[in-house]
C-alpha positions in Angstrom: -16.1 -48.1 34.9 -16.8 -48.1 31.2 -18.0 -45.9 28.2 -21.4 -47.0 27.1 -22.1 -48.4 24.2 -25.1 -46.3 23.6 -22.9 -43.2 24.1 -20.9 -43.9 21.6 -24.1 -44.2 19.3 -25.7 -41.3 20.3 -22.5 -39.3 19.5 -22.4 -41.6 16.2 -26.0 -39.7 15.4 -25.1 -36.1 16.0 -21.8 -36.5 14.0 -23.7 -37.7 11.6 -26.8 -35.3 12.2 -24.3 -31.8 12.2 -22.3 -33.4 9.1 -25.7 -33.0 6.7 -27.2 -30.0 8.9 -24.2 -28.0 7.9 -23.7 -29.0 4.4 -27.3 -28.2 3.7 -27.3 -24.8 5.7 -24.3 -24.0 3.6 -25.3 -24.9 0.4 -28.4 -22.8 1.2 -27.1 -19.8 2.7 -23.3 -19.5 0.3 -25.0 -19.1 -3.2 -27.2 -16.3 -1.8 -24.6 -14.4 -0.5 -21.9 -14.9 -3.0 -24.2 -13.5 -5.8 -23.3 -10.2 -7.0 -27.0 -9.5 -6.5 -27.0 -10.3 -2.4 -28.3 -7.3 -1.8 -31.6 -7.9 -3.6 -31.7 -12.0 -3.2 -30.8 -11.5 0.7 -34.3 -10.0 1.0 -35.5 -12.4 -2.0 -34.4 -15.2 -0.3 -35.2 -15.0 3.1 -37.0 -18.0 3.8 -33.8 -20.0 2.2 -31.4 -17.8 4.5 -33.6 -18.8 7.8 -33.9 -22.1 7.2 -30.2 -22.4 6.4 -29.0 -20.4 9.3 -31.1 -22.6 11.6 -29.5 -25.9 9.9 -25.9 -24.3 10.4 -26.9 -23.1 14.7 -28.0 -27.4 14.8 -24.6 -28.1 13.4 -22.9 -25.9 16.7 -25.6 -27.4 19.1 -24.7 -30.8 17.8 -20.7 -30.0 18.9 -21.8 -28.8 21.8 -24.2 -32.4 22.7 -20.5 -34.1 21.8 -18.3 -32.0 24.1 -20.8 -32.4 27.0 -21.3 -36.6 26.2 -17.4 -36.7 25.6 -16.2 -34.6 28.3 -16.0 -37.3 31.7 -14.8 -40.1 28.6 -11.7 -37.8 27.8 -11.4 -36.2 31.5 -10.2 -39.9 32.2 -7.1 -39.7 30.2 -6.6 -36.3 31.3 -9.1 -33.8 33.2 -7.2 -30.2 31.3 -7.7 -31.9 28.2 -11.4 -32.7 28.4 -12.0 -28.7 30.2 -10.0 -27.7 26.8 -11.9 -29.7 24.2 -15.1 -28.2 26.0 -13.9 -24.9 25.7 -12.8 -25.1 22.2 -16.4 -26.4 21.4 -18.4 -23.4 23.2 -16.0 -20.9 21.6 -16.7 -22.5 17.8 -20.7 -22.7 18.8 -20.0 -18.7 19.7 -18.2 -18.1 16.6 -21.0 -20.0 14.4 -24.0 -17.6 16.4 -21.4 -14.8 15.0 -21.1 -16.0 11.5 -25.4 -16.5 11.3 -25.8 -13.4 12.3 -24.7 -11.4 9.1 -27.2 -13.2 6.5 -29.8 -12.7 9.4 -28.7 -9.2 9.5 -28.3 -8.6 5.8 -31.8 -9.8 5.5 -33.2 -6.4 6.9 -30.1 -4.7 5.2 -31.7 -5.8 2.4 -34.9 -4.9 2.4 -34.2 -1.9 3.6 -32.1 -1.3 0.3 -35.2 -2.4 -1.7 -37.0 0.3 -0.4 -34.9 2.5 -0.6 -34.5 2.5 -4.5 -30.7 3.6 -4.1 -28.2 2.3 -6.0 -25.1 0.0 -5.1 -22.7 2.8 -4.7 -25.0 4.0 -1.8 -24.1 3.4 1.8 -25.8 0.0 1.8 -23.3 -1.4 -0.4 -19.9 -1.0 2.4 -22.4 -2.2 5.3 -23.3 -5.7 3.0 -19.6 -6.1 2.3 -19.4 -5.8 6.1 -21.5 -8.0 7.0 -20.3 -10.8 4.7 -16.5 -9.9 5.9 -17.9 -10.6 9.6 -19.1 -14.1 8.4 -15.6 -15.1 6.7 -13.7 -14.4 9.6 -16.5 -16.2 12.2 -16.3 -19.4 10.1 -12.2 -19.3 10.3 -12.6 -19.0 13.7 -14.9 -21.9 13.8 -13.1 -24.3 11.5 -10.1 -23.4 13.4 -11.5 -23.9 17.1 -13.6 -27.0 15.1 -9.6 -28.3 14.4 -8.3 -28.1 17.8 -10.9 -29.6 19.6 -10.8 -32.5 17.3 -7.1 -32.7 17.4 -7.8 -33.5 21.2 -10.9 -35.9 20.4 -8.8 -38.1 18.4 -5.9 -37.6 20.3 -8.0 -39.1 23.3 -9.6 -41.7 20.9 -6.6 -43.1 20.5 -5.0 -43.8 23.6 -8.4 -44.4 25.1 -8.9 -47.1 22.1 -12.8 -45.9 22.0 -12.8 -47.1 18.3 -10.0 -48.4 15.8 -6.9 -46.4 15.6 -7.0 -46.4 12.0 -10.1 -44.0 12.4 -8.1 -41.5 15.1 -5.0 -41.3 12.8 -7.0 -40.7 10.0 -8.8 -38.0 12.5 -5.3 -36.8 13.5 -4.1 -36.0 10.0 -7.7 -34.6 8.7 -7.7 -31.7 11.5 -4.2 -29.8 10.5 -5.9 -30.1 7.0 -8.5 -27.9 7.8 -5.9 -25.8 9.8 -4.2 -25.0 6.5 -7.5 -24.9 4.5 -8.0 -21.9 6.8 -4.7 -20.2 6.4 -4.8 -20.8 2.4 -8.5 -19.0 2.6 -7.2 -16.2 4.9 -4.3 -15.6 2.4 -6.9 -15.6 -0.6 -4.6 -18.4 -2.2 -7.4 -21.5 -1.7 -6.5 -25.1 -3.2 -8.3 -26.0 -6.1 -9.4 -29.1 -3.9 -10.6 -28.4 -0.5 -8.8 -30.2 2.0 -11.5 -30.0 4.8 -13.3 -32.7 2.7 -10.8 -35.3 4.4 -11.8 -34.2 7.9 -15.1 -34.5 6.6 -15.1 -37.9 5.2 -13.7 -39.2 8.2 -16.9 -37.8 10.5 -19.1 -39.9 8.1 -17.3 -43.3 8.4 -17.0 -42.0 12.2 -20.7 -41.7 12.6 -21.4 -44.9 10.9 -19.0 -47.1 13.0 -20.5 -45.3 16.3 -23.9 -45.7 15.5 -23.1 -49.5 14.6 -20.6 -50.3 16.9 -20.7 -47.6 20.2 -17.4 -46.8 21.9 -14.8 -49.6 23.4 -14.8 -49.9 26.6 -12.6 -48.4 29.1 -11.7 -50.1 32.1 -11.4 -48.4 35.3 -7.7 -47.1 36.3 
């Protein structure tokens, strides 16, 4: 048996494909909510928000296409690992569904405050802050279930030589980054630098080699 080639491309393309659908839903979506004015630009904004909400769920579909493509590759090395790296993969799609829902709900929130004509101190106020709590502690839960199921995709990588080790030990180092990225952020201490751009480096080249290249292949045990 072998990994196919064209595999290895496809999964090339979506790492590539949920790299720029995420950074473009979040560059949507965080300026809206981090103005001190979310309450009106929520409502303001809502095309932006939809369209960036429905970039970020492509990003979680796009881990889920790798886990399912991935899963019989890494179930050869070991068959817990590849049921784990699945399940840490539906959990972070679950946790992204979590975090779109709040600028989704804040949206009616929103307009709802508009028309309302009340001011900030009103009850509308401790439901937005809420709602953009909910969302900070769904996307630690996501980069953290992202790290951990990575940590097992390059761990497989490696002794499965699907592409150069240089690549998984670069992959290897990249996903405890992001674990402490997330522990700075919960701690409200972040670095001036952010550390998950590492991780995220390394899914570009990633995606490049793939889509050039495909996996190695594996030869029967």
């Amino acid at each position: 048996m072998y990994t196919s080639k064209n595999t290895g491309r496809i999964v090339g393309i979506l790492f590539l494909s949920l790299m720029i659908a995420y950074t473009i839903g979040a560059l949507i979506i965080d300026p809206i909510l981090n103005s001190s004015n979310y309450l009106i630009e929520a409502s303001e904004s809502k095309n932006k928000l939809l369209i960036g909400v429905f970039l970020e769920l492509l990003n979680g579909l796009a881990y889920l296409g790798i886990a399912v493509l991935l899963y019989p590759i890494i179930k050869r090395l070991n068959e817990s690992l590849a049921i784990l790296y699945v399940g840490f993969r539906i959990i972070e799609f679950a946790m992204q569904m979590l975090s779109d829902m709040s600028p989704l709900v804040l949206i009616t929130v929103s307009q709802d405050y508009i028309l309302s004509n009340m001011p900030e101190s009103s009850s509308f106020q401790p439901l937005g802050s809420a709602l953009l709590t909910l969302r900070f502690w769904a996307n630690q839960m996501v980069f953290i279930t992202y790290s951990l199921g990575a940590l097992i995709f390059y761990y497989s990588a490696y002794h499965l030589k699907l592409f150069p080790r240089l690549l998984c030990i670069w992959g290897l180092i990249g996903a405890p980054m992001v674990l402490v990225n997330v522990f700075l952020d919960s701690i409200d201490h972040s670095l001036v630098i952010d550390l998950g751009v590492v991780m995220g480096l390394n899914e570009i080249v990633l995606g490049i080699w793939l889509i050039v290249k495909g996996f190695n292949t594996i030869q029967s045990k």
